[in-house]
N, C-alpha and C positions, 0 to 999 in steps of 0.2 A: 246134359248135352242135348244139342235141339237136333232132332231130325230133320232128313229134307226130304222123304218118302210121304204119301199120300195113298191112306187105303180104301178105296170103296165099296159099300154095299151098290148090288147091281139085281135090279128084279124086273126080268122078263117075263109079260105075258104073249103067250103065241097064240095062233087064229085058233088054236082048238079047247081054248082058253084053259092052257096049264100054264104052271106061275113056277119059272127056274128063279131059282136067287143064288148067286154066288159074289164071290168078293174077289177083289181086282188090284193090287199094288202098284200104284206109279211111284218110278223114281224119284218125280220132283212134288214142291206142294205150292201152289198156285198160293199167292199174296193179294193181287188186286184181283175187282173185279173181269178185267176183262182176260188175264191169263186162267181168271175159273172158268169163266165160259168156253174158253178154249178147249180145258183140259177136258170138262162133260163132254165138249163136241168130241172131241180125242176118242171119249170113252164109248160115245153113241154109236159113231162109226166103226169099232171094235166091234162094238155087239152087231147093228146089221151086217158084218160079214162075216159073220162067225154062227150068229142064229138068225138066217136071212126070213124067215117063219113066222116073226116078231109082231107083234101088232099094239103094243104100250111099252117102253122101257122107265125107268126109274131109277134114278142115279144120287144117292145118299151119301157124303160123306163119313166115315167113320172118324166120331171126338176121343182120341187118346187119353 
């Protein structure tokens, strides 16, 4: 059975240079190019308003 879930590793560095990594589930799983760039942009602006502090993000998909 194929899912349609997409999970990602997410690793914030903030200005006092500590490094959070957690991981992050979206519902759907991006196919083309331009609905992945969406979904990172999705995930970027998650993390600036969640860790407003931020100063690098990093956004990896996890391969099942």
């Amino acid at each position: 059975m194929q899912t349609t879930t997409a999970t990602y590793n997410i690793r914030v560095e903030t200005c006092d240079f500590k490094v959070i990594e957690f991981q992050r589930t979206m519902p759907t799983k991006p196919t083309t190019s331009k609905g992945i760039k969406a979904q990172n942009n999705k995930l970027k602006q998650w993390v600036m308003k969640e860790l407003p502090y931020y100063s690098r993000i990093e956004i990896t998909p996890v391969d099942c």
